[in-house]
Short mmCIF file of the C-alpha atoms (twelve columns), coordinates in Angstrom:
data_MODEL
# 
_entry.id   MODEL 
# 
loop_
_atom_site.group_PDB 
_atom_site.id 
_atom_site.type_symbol 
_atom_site.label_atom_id 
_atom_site.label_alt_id 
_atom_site.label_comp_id 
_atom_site.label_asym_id 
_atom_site.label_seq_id 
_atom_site.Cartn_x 
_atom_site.Cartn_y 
_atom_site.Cartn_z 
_atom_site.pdbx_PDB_model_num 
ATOM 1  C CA . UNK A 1  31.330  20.988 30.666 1 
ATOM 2  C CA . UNK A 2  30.383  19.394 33.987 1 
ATOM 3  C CA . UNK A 3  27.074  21.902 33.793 1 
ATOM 4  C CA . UNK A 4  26.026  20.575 30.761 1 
ATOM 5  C CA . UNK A 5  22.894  18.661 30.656 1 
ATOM 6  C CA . UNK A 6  22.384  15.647 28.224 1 
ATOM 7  C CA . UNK A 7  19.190  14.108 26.643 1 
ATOM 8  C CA . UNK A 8  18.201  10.443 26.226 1 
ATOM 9  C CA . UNK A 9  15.903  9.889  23.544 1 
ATOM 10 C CA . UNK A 10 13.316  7.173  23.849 1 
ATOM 11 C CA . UNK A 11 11.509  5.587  21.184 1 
ATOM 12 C CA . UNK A 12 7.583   6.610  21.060 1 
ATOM 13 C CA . UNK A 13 6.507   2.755  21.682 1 
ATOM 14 C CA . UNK A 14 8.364   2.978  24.737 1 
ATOM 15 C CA . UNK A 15 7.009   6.444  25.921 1 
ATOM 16 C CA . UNK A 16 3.453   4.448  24.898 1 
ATOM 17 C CA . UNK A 17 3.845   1.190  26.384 1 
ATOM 18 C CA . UNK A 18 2.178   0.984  29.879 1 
ATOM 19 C CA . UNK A 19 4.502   1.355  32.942 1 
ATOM 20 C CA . UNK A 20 4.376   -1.871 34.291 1 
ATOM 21 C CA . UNK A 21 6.467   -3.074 30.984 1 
ATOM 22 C CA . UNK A 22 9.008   -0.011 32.041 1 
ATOM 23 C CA . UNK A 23 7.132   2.707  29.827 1 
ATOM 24 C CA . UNK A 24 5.892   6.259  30.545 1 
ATOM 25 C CA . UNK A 25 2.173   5.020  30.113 1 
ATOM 26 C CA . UNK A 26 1.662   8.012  27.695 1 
ATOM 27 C CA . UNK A 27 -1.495  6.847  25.306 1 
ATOM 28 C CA . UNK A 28 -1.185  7.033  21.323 1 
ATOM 29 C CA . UNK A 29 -3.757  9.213  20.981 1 
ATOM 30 C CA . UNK A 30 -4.451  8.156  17.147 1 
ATOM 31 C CA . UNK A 31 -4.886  4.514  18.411 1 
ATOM 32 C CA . UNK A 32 -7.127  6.045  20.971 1 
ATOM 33 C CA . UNK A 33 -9.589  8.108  18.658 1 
ATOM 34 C CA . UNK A 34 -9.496  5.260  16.591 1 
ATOM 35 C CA . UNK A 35 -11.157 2.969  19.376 1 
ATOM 36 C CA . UNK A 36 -13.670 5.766  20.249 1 
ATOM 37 C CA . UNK A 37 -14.686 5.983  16.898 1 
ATOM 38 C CA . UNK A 38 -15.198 2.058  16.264 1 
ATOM 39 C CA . UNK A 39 -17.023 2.234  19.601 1 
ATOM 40 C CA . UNK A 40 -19.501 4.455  17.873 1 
ATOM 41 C CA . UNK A 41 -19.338 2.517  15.169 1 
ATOM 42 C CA . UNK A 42 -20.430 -0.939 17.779 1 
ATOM 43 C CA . UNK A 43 -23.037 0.736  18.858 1 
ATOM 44 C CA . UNK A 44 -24.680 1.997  15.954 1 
ATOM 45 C CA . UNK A 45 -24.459 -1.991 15.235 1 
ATOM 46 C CA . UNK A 46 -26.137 -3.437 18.425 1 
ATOM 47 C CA . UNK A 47 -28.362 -0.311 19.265 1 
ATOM 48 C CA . UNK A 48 -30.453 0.199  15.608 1 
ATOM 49 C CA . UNK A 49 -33.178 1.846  17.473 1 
ATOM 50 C CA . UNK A 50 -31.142 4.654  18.718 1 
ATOM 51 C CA . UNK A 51 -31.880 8.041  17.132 1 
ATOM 52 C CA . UNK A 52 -28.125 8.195  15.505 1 
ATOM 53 C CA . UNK A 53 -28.516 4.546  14.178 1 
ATOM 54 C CA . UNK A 54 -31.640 5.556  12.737 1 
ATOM 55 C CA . UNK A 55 -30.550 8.830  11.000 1 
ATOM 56 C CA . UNK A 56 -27.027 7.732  9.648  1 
ATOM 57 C CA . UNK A 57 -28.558 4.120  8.444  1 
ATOM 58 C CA . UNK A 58 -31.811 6.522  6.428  1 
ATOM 59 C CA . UNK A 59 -28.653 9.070  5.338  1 
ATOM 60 C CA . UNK A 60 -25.596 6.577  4.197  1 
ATOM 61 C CA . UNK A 61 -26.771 2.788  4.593  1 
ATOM 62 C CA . UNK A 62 -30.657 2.478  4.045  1 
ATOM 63 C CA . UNK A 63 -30.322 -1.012 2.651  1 
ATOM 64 C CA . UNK A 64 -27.662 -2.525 3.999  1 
ATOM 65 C CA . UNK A 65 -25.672 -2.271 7.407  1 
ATOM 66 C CA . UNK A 66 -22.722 -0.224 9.075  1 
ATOM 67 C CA . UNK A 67 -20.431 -3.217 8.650  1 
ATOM 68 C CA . UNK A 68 -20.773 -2.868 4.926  1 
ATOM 69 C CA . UNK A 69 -21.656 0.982  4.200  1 
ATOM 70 C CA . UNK A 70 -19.422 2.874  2.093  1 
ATOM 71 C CA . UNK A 71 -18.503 6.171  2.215  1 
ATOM 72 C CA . UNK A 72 -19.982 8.255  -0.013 1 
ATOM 73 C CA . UNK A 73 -18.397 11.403 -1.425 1 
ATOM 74 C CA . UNK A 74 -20.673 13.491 0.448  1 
ATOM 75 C CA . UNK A 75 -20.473 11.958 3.301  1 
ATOM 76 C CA . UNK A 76 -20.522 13.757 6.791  1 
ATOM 77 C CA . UNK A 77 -17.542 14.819 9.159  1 
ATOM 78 C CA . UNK A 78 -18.687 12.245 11.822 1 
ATOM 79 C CA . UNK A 79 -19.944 9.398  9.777  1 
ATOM 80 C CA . UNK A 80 -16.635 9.285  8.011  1 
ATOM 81 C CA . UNK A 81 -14.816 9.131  11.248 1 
ATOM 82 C CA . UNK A 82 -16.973 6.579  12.200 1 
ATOM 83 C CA . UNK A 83 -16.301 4.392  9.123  1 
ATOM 84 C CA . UNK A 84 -12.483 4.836  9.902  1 
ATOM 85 C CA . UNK A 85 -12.784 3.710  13.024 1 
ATOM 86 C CA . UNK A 86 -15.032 0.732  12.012 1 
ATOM 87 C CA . UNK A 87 -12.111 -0.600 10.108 1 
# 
């Protein structure tokens, strides 16, 4: 029993928290999407001009705005990853 090798469990908040506050630094990859995707969702927002803001607002929110589309049944892969991310 003196070759026997034991494992410490850590919590996933510490594994994620940066390592400066004693964590591994790893990132929580969800949380990360997530911020991508609202990123997307920022720049459709202050960029209407762009050729994505201009097809997704004629596709899913002619008359109204990304802050306030809603997601129909239909709806695109990325535009309802977008709207996730915009909340």
């Amino acid at each position: 029993t003196s070759g026997e090798q034991k494992v410490h469990w850590v919590s996933w908040e510490k594994m994620c928290a940066p390592k400066r506050e004693g964590g591994l630094g790893f990132r929580d990859l969800q949380a990360f999407n997530q911020a991508l995707l609202a990123k997307q969702a920022w720049r459709i927002l202050t960029s209407p001009s762009s050729l994505v803001a201009r097809v997704l607002k004629a596709r899913y929110f002619r008359d109204s705005s990304i802050l306030t589309a809603t997601c129909p049944s239909n709806a695109s892969y990325t535009f309802r990853s977008i709207l996730h991310g915009r909340d």
